[in-house]
Structure formats: C-alpha cells, structure tokens
C-alpha positions as CSV (number, residue, x, y, z in Angstrom):
1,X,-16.9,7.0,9.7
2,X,-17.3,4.9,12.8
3,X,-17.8,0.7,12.7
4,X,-21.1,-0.8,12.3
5,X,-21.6,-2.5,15.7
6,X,-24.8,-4.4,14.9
7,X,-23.1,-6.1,12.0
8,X,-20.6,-9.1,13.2
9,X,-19.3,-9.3,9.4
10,X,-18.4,-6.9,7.0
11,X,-19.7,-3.2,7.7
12,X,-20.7,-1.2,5.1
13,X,-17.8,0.5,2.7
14,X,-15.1,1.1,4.6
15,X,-14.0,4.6,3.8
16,X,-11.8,7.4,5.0
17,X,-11.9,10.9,3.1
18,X,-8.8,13.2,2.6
19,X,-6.9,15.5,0.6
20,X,-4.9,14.9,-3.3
21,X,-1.7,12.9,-2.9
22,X,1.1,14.5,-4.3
23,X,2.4,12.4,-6.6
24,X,1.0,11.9,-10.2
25,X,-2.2,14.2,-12.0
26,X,-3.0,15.0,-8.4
27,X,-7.1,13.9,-7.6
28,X,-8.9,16.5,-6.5
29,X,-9.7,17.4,-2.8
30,X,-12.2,14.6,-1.3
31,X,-12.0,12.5,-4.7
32,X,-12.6,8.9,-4.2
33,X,-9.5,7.5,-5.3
34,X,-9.3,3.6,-4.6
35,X,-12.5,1.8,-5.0
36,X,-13.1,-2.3,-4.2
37,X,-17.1,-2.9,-5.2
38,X,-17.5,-6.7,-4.1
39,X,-14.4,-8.2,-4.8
40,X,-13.8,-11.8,-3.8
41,X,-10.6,-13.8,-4.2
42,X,-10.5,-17.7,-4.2
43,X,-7.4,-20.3,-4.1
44,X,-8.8,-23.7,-5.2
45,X,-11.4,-24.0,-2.6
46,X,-10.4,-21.1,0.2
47,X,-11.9,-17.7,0.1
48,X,-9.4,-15.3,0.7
49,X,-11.4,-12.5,-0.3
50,X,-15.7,-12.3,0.2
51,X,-17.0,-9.9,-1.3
52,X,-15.1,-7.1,-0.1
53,X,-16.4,-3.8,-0.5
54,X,-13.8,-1.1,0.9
55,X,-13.3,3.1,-0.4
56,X,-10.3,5.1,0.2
57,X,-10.3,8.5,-0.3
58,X,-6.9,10.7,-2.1
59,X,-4.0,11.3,1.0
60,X,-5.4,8.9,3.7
61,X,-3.7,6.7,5.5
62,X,-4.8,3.4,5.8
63,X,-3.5,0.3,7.9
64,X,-4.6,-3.0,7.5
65,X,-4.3,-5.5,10.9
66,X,-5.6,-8.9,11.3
67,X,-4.0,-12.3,11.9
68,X,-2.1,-14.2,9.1
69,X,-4.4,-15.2,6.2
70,X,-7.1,-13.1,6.8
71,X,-6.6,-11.4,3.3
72,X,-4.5,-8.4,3.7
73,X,-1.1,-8.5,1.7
74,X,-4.0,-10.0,-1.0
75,X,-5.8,-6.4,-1.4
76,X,-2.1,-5.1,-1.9
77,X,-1.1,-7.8,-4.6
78,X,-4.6,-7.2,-6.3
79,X,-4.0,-3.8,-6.7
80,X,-0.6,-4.1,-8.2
81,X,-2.6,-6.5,-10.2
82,X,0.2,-9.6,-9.1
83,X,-3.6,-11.2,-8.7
84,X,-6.3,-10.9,-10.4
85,X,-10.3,-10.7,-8.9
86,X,-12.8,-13.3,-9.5
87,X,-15.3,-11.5,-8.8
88,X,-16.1,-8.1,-8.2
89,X,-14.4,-4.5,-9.8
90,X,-10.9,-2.4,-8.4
91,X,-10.8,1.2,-9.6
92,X,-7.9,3.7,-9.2
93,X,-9.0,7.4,-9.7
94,X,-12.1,6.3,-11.7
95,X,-10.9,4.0,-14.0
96,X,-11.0,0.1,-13.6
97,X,-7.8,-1.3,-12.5
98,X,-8.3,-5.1,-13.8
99,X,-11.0,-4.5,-16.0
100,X,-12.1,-2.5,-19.2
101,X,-14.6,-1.4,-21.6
102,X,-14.6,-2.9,-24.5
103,X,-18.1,-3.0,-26.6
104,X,-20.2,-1.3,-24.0
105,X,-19.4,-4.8,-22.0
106,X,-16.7,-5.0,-18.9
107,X,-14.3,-7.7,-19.9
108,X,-11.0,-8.2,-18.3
109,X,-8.3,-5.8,-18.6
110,X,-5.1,-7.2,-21.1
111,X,-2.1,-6.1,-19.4
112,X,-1.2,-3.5,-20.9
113,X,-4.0,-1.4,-19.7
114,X,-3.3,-2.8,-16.2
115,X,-0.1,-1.4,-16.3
116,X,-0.7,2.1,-17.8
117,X,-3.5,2.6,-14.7
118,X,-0.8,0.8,-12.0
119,X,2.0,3.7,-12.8
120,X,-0.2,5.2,-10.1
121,X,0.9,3.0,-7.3
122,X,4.1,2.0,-5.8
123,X,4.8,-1.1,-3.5
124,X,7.2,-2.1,-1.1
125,X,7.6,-5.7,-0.6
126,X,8.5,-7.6,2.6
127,X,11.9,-8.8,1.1
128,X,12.7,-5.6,-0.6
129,X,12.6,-6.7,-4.4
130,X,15.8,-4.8,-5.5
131,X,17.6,-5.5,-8.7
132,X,20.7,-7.5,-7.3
133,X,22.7,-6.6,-10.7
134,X,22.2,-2.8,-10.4
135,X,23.7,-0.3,-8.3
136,X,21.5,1.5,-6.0
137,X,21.0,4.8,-8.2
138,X,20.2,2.5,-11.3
139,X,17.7,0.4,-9.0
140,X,15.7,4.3,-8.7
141,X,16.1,5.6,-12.1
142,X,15.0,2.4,-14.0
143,X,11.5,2.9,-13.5
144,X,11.1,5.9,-13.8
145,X,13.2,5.7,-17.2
146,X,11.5,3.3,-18.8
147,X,7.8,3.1,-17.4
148,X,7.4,6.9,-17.1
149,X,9.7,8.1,-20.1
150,X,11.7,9.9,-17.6
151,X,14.6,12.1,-19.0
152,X,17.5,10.3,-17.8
153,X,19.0,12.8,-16.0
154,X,15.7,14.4,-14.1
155,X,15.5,10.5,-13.0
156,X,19.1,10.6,-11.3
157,X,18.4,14.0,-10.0
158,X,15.5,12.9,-8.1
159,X,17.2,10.0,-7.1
160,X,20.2,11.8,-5.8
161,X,17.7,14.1,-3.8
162,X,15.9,10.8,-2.5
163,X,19.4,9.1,-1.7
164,X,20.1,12.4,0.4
165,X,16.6,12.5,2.4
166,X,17.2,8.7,3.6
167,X,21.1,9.6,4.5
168,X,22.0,6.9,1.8
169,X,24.0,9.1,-1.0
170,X,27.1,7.3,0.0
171,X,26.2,4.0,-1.1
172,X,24.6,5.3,-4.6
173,X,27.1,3.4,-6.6
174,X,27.0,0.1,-4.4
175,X,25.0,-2.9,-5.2
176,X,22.5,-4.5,-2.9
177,X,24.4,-7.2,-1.4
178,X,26.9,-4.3,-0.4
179,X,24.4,-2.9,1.9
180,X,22.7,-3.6,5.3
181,X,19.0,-4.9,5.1
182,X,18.0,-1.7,6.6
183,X,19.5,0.3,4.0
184,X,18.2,-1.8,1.6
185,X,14.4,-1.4,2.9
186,X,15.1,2.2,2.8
187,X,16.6,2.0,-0.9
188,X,13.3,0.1,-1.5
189,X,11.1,2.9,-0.1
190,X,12.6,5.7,-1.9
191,X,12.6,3.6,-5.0
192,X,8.4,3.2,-5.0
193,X,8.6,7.3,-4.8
194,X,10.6,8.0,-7.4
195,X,8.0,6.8,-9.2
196,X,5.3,9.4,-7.8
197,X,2.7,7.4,-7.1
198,X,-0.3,8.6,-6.1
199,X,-0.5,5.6,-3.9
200,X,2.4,3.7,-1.9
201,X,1.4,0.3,-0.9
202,X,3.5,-1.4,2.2
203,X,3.6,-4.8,2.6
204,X,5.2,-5.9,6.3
205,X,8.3,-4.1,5.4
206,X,9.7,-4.2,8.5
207,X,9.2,-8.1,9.0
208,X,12.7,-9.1,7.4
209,X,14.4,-7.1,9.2
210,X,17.1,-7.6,12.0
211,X,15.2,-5.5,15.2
212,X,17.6,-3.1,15.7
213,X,17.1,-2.2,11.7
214,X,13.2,-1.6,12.5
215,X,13.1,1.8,14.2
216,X,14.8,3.7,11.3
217,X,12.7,2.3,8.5
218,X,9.6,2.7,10.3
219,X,10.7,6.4,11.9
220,X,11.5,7.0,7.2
221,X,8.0,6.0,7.2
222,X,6.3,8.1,9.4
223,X,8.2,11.3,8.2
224,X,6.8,10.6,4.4
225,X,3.5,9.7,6.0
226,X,3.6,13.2,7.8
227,X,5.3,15.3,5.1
228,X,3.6,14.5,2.1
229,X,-0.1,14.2,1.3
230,X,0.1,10.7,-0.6
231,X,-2.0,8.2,-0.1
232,X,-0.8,4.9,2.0
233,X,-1.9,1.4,2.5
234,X,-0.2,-0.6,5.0
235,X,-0.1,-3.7,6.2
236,X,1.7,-4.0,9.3
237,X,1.9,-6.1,12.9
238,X,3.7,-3.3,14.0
239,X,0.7,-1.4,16.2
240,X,2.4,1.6,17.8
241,X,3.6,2.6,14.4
242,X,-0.4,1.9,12.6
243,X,-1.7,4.3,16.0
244,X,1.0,7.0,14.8
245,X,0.6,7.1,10.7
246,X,-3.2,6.0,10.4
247,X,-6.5,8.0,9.8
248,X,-8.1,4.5,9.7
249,X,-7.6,1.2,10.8
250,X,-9.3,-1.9,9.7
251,X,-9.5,-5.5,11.3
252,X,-9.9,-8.3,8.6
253,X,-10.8,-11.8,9.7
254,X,-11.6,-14.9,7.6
255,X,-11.4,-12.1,4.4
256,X,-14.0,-9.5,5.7
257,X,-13.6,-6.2,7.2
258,X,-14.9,-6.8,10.6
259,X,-14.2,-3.2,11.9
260,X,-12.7,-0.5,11.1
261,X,-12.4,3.5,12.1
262,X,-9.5,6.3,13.3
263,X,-7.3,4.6,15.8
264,X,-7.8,5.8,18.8
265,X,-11.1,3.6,18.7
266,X,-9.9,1.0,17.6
267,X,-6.7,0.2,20.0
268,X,-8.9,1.8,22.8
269,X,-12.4,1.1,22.2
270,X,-13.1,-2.0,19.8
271,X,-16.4,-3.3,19.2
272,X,-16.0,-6.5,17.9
273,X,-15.1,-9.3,20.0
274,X,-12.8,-10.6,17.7
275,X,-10.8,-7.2,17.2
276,X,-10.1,-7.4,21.1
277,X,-8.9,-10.9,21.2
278,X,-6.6,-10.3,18.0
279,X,-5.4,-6.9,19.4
280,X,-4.8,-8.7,23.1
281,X,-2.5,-11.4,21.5
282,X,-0.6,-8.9,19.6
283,X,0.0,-5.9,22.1
C-alpha cells in the first residue's frame, strides 16, 4: 500500500499484509493481527498520540522513524500496556488489548486481562531490563515459567538452544553485571523469544550501546527478522538496518503517521516534505 500524497497529515490505515508469525496459536495467513482504531495519547496538555489509526498484518516487519517525541516508543509502551489510551481501541489478534466487554458495553480492561492478551508480545527495551539478581539462564526461563506455565526444564531447554544461537552459552551461569552491554542486549533479545510471541517489539535497542557493540546486535536482528516469520515493530535511528529488515516504513511527526510504504520509497522517493528534511538530517 503506497502513501497518500494529497493528504499532508495522517494517510489512511497504515497497513502491511503478511504471513502467521511463528510464535504463539499462529494467526492465520493475511490475518489482521495488530489493530490501532483512533487511538490518541495525551500528557497533561501535549498530544503525543492524535488519533492514530494504523493495521499490521501477522509476520510483517514494521519500522517506525521520526524525530524524538513524535510518538513512537509510545505505540510500543501502549501495546505492552506500560500506558494506557485515552481514546481510541488496540487489538491483538482480534481481541482488545486495553479494553473489554463487559455488559454488552467496552469498559477498560482490569489487568489481568491485559496481561493474558500481552503473553503475545515480547519487548526489548533501550536499557535492556534484565533481572540484575539472576543469572542469565534464570533471566530466560522466568517468564516463560511463571507467565506461560512452562515446564521447568522445556524452559531451560529452549533457553540453552537460544544461548547457543546468540554464541552466549558460556556466560549462562553469569549475572548481568558480568557481561558486556552487547551481550547483555543480545541476552535481552533472546529473552523476549523465549516467550514466543507472536509479536517482538524493539525499542532503540541499539542506542545504549558502545558503537563497536552495534553491528552484532543489529546483524542477531536481521537473522531473526529473516529466519522466522514473526511479526516485528521497531523503532530505530538506525536507517540502513530499517532499509534491510522492513516491509514498511512509517514517518511519524507531531503523533501522526505522515507517510508510510516498503522502503525503497521511502529512503528513495518520499512524498512528504517533512519525511525528506527528517531523512536528510539523519542520513
């Protein structure tokens, strides 16, 4: 689906189709699987969110760019429900994500619904988020333990087989502050997929890392992005790597999705004024 050149604002739904992820009761082929239907996010006065309307499809690739504050990490914290909408409706595979029925009438979800739809998703934060009093294979197996009623054993099995993808079986008995922060993005990556998501959320993971420590994370991402079919939403300043891994890109300014469509158009060919000067500052 192409941008909406007439419209200087928000285009209609952004969407990009694809195939099931492979984590988690797999959607099937084509299914719509993350839905925003005008969702708008205020703090105190500021809209950081207007009215968004965005679809992605099950196993796309989607990379959010746009300059600081422009509402990006935001769609990522509202779907692992850190925030909550003010107005508007999130769903995840067909079910509401911050919302329920109860009565016939949509009320806000309690938080214990939240979190049975969220198993679906998996996040990895900017400052990697590890437990600093477990070792790395209890940091993979907790999860998956005690939110997915995980045998204990088929948890450190997967782990182990995780540990060994990311060349980091070595340090399974080490705590965080024993490793580099490159191993511990990677730790952090591999933990979000142990819980197999249907959806891996990325957050700037790259952006508290030491520069030599960026090219191995990022090269980890692109071989999950090419070797499995789940679903990913990134947001990233890193532009070469959002060409490689994306089936869409979209530009968000002032909370709006200004353009959006495969990247090749956008880093190439963007319509909107705004897009160019962003993209001109940043490669």
């Amino acid at each position: 689906m192409s941008a909406d050149r007439s419209t200087p604002h928000t285009p209609p739904a952004a969407a990009v189709g694809g195939q099931a992820p492979a984590g988690g009761p797999a959607p099937a082929e084509g299914t719509e699987l993350i839905r925003f239907d005008a969702v708008t996010k205020r703090f105190g006065a500021h809209t950081v969110l207007d009215a968004l309307d965005m679809t992605v499809y099950a196993g796309k690739h989607v990379t959010l760019i746009g300059p600081s504050g422009s509402g990006k990490t935001t769609i990522l914290r509202l779907l692992m429900t850190l925030l909550r909408p003010d107005e508007g409706t999130i769903t995840l595979g067909g079910r509401y994500l911050t919302h329920e029925e109860k009565g016939g009438k949509l009320v806000p979800a309690s938080d214990r619904y939240s979190r049975e739809v969220r198993k679906n998703i998996g996040m990895v934060f900017q400052q990697f988020n590890l437990f600093p009093n477990m070792k790395v294979l209890r940091n993979l197996t907790e999860a998956p333990v005690h939110v997915l009623g995980m045998d204990k054993d088929a948890a450190e099995e997967r782990a182990r087989e995780l540990l060994e993808l990311v060349g980091l079986t070595a340090h399974l008995d080490k705590y965080p502050a024993q490793l580099s922060g490159g191993q511990q993005q990677r730790v952090a990556i591999v933990r979000a997929l142990a819980m197999r998501p249907q959806v891996l959320l990325l957050d700037e993971v790259t952006s508290a890392l030491d520069p030599e420590l960026v090219a191995g994370v990022l090269d980890l991402l692109r071989d999950i992005a090419r070797s499995t079919d789940i679903t990913m939403l990134c947001v990233t300043h890193e532009m070469n790597f959002a060409r490689d891994i994306s089936d869409c890109v979209m530009m968000f300014d002032a909370g709006r999705v200004i353009e959006f469509g495969p990247p090749e158009q956008i880093f190439t060919d963007p319509a909107n004024e705004r897009t160019r000067e962003f993209l001109s500052a940043v490669l």
